[in-house]
Biopython code that builds the backbone (N, CA, C, O; Angstrom):
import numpy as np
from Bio.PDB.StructureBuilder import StructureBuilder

atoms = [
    (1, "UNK", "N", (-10.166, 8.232, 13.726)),
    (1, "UNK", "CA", (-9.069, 7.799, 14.568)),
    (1, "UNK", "C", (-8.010, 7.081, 13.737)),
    (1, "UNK", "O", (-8.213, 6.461, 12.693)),
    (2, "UNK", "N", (-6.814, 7.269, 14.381)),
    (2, "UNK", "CA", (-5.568, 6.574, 13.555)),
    (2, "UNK", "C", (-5.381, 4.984, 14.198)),
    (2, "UNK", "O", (-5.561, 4.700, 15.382)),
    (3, "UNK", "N", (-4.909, 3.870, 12.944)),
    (3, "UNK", "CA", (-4.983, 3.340, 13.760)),
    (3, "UNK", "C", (-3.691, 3.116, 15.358)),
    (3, "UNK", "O", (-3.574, 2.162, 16.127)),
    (4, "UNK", "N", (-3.245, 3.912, 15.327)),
    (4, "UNK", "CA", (-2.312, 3.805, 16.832)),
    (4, "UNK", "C", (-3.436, 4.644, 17.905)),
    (4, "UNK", "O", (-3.230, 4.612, 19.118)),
    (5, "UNK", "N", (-4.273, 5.165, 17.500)),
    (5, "UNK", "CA", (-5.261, 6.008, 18.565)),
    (5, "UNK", "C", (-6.108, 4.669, 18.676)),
    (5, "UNK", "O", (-6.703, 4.666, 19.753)),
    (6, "UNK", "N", (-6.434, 3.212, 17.712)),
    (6, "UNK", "CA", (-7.549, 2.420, 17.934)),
    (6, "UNK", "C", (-6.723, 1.686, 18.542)),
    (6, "UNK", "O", (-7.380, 0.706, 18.892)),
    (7, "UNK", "N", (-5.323, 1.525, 18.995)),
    (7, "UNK", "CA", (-4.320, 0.353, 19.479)),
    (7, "UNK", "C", (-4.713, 1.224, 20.888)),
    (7, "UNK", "O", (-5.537, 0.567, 21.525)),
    (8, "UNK", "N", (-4.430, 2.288, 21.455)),
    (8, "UNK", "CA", (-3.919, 3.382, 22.313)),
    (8, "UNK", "C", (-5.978, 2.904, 22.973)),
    (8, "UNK", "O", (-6.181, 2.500, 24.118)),
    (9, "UNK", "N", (-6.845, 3.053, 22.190)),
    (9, "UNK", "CA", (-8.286, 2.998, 23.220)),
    (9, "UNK", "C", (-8.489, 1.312, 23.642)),
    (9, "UNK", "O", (-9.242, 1.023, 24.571)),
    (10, "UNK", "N", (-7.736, 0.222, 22.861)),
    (10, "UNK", "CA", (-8.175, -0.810, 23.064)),
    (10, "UNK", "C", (-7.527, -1.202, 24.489)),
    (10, "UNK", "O", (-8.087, -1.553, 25.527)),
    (11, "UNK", "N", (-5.583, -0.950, 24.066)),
    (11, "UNK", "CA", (-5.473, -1.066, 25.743)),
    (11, "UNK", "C", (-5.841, -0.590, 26.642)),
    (11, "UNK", "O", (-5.721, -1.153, 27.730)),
    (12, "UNK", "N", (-6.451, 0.681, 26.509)),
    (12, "UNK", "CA", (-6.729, 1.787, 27.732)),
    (12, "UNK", "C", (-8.238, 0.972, 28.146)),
    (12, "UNK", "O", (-8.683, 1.008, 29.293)),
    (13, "UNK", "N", (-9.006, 0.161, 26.879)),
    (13, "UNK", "CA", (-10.282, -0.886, 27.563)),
    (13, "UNK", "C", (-10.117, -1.922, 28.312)),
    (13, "UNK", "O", (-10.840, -2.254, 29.252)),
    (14, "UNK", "N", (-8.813, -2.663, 27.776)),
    (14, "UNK", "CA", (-8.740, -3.977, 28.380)),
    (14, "UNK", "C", (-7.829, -3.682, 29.723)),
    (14, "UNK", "O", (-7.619, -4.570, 30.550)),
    (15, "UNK", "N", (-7.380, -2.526, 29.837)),
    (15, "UNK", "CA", (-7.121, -2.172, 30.993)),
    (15, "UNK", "C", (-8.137, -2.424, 32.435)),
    (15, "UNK", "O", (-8.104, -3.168, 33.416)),
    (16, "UNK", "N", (-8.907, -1.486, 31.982)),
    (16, "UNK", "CA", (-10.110, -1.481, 32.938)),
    (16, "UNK", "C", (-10.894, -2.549, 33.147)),
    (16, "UNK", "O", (-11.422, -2.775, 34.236)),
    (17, "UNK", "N", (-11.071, -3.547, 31.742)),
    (17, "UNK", "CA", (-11.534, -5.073, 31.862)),
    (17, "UNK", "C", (-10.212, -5.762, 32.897)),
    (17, "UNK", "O", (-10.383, -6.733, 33.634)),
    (18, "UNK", "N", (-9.055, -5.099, 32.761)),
    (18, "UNK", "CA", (-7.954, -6.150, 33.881)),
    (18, "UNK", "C", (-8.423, -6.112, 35.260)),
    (18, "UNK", "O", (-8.387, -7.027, 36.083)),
    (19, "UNK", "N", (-8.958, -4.691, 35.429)),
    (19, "UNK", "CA", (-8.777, -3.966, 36.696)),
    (19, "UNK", "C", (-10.144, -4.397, 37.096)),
    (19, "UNK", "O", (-10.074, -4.948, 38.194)),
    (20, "UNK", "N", (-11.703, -4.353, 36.504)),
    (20, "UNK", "CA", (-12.502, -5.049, 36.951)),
    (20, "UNK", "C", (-12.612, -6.287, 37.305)),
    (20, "UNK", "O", (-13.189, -6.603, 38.346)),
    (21, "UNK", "N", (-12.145, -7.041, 36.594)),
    (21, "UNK", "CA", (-12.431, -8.527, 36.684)),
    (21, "UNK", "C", (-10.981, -9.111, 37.557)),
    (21, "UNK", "O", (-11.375, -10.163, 38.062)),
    (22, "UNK", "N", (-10.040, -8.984, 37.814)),
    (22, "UNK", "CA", (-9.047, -9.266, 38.628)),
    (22, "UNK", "C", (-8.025, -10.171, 37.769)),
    (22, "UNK", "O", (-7.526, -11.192, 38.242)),
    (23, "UNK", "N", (-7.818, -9.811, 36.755)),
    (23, "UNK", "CA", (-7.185, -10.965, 35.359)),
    (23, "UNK", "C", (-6.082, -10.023, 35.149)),
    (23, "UNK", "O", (-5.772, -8.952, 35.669)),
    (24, "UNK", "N", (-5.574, -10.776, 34.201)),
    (24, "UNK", "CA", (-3.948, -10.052, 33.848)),
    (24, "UNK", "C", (-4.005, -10.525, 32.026)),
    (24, "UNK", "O", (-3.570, -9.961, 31.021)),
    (25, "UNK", "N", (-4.428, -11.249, 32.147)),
    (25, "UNK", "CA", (-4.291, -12.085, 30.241)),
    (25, "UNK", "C", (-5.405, -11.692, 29.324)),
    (25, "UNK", "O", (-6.264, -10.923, 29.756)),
    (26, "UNK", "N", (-5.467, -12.105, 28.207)),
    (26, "UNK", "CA", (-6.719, -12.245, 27.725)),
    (26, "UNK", "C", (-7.330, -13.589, 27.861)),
    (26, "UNK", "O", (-8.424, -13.876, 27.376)),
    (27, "UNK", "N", (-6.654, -14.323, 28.475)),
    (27, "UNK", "CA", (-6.694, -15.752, 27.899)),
    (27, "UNK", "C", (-7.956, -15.877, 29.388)),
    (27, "UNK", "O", (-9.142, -16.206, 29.398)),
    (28, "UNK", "N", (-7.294, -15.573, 30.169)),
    (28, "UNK", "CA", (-8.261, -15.010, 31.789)),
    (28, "UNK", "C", (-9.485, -14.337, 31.427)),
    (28, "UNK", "O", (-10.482, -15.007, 31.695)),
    (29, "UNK", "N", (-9.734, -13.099, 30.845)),
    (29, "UNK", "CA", (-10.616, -12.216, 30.316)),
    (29, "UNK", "C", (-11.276, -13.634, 29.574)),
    (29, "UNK", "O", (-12.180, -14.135, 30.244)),
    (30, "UNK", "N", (-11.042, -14.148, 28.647)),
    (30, "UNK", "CA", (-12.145, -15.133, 27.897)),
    (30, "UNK", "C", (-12.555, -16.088, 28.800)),
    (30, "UNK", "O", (-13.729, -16.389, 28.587)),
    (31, "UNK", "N", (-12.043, -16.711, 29.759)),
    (31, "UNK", "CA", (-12.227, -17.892, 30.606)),
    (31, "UNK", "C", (-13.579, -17.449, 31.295)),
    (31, "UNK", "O", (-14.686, -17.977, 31.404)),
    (32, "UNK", "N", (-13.220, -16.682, 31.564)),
    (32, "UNK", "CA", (-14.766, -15.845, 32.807)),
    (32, "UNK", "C", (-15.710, -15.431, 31.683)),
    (32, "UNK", "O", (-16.844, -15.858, 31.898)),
    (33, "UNK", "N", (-15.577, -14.573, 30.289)),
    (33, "UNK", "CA", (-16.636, -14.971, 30.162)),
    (33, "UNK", "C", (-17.031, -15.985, 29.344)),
    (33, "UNK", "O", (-17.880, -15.745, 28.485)),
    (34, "UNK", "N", (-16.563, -17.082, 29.457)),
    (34, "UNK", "CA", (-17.170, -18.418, 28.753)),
    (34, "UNK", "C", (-17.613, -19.302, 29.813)),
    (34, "UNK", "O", (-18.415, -20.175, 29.483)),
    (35, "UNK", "N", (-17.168, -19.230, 31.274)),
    (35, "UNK", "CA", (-17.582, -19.296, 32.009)),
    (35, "UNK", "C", (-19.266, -18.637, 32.371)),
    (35, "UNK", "O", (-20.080, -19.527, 32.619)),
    (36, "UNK", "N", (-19.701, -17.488, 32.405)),
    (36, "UNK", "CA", (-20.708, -16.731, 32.663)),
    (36, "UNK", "C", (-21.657, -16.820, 31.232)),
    (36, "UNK", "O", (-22.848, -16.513, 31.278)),
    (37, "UNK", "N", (-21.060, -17.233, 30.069)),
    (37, "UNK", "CA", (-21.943, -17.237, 29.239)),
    (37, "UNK", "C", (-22.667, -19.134, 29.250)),
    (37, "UNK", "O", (-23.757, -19.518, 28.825)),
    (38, "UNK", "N", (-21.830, -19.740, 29.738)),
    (38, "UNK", "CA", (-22.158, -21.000, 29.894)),
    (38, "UNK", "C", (-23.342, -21.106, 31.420)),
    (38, "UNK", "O", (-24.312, -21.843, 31.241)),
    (39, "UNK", "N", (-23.270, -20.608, 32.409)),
    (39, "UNK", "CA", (-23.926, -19.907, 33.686)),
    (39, "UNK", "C", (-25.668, -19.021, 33.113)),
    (39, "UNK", "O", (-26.818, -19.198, 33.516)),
    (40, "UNK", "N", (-25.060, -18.035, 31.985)),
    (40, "UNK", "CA", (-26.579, -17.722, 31.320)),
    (40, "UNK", "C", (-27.182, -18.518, 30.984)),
    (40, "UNK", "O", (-28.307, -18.714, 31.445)),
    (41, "UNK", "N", (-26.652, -19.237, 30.083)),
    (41, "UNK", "CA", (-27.370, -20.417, 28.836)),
    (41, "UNK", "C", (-28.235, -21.293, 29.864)),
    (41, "UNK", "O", (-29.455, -21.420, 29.769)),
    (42, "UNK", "N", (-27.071, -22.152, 31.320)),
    (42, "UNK", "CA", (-28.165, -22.759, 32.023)),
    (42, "UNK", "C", (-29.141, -22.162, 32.634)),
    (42, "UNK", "O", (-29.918, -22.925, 33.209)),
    (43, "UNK", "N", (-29.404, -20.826, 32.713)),
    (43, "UNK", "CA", (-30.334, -19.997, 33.776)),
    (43, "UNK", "C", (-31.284, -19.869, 32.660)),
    (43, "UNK", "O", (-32.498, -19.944, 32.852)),
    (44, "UNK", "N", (-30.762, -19.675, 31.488)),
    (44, "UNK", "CA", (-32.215, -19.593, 30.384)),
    (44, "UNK", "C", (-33.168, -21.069, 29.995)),
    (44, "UNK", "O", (-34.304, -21.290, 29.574)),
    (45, "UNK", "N", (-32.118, -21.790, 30.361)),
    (45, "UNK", "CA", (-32.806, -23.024, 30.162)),
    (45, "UNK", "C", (-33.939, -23.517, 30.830)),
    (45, "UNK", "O", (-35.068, -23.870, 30.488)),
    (46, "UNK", "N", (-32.812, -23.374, 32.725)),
    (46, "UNK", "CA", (-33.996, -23.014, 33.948)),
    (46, "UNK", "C", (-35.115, -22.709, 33.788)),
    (46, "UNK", "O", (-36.124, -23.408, 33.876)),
    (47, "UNK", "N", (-34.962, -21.256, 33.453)),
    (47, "UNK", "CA", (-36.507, -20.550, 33.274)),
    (47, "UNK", "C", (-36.964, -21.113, 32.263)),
    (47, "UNK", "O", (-38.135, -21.106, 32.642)),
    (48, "UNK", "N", (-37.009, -21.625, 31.228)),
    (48, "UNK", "CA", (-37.873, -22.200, 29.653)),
    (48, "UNK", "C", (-38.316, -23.294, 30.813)),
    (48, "UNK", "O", (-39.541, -23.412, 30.783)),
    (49, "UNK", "N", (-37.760, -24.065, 31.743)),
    (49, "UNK", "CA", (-38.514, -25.406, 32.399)),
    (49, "UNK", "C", (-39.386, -24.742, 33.018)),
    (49, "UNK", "O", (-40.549, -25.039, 32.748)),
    (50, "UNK", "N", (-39.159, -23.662, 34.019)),
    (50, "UNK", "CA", (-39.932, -23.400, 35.346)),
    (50, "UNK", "C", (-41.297, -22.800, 34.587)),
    (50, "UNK", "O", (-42.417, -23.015, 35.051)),
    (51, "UNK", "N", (-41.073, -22.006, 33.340)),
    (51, "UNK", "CA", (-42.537, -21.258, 32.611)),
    (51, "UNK", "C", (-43.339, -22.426, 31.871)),
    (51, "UNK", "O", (-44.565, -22.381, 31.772)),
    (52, "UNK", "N", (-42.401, -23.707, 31.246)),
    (52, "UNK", "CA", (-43.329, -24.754, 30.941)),
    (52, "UNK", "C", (-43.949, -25.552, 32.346)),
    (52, "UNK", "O", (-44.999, -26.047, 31.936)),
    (53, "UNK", "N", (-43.855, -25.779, 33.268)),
    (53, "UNK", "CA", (-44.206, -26.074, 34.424)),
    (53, "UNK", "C", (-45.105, -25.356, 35.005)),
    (53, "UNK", "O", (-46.037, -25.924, 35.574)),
    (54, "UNK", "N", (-45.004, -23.810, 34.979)),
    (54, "UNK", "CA", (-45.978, -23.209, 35.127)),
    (54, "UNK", "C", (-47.332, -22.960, 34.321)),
    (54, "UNK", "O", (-48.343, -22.670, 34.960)),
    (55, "UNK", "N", (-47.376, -23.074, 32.834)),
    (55, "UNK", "CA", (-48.060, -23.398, 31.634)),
    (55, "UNK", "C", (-48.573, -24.594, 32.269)),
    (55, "UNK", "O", (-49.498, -24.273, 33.015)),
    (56, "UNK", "N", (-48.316, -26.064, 32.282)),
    (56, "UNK", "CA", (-49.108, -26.802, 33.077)),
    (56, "UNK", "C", (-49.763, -26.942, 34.592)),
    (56, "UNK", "O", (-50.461, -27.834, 35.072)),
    (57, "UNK", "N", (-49.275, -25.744, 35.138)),
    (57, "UNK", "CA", (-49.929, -25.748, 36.584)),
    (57, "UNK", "C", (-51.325, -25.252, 35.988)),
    (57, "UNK", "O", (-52.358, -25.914, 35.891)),
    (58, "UNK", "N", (-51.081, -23.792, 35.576)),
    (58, "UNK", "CA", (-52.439, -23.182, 35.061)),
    (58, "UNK", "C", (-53.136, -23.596, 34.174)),
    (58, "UNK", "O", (-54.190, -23.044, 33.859)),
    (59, "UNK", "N", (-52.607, -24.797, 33.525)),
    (59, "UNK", "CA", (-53.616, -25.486, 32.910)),
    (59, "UNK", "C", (-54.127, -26.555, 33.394)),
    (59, "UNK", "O", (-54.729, -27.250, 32.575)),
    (60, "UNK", "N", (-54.084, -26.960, 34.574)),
    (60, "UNK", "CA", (-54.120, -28.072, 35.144)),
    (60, "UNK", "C", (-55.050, -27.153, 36.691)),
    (60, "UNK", "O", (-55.535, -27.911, 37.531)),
    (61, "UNK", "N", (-55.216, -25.536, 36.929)),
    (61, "UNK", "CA", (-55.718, -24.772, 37.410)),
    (61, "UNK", "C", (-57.113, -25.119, 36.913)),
    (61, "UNK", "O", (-58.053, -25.663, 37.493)),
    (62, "UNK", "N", (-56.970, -24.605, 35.556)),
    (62, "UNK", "CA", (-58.345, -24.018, 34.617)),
    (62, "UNK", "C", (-59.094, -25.291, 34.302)),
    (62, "UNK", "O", (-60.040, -25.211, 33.518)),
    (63, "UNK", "N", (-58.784, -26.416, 34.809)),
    (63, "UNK", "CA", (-59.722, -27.543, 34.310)),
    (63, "UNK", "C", (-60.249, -28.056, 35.618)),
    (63, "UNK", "O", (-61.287, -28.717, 35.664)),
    (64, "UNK", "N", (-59.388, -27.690, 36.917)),
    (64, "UNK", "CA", (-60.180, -28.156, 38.077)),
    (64, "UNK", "C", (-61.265, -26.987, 38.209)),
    (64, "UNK", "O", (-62.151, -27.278, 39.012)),
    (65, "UNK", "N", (-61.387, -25.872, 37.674)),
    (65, "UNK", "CA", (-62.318, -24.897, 37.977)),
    (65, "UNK", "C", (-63.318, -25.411, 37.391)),
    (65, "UNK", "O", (-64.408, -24.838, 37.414)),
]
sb = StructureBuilder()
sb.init_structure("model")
sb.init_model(0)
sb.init_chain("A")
sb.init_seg("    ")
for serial, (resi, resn, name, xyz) in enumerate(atoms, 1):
    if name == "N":
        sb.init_residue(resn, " ", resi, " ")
    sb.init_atom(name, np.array(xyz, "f"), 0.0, 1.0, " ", f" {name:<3s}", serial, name[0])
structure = sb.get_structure()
């Protein structure tokens, strides 16, 4: 590809990133996902608590047995 064919596919992407996400900027496009990557990070965290919590239920299972 030339690069005016790699200029020509990038807008024709961030197009469709406009048109999905309801944004007009890039500056919009980064906000959401630093937003959603900040939203993962706490949901991974979540779960690392809820599986150590669960690690002590079942161990706290296996000793009343």
């Amino acid at each position: 590809l030339t690069p005016v064919d790699k200029v020509k596919q990038y807008q024709q992407a961030f197009e469709k990133v406009k048109a999905a996400t309801g944004t007009s900027t890039v500056e919009e496009v980064e906000a959401l996902l630093v937003a959603a990557e900040e939203a993962n990070f706490s949901l991974f965290n979540y779960v690392n608590e809820l599986n150590g919590e669960i690690e002590k239920l079942e161990e706290q299972i296996a000793g009343v047995r």
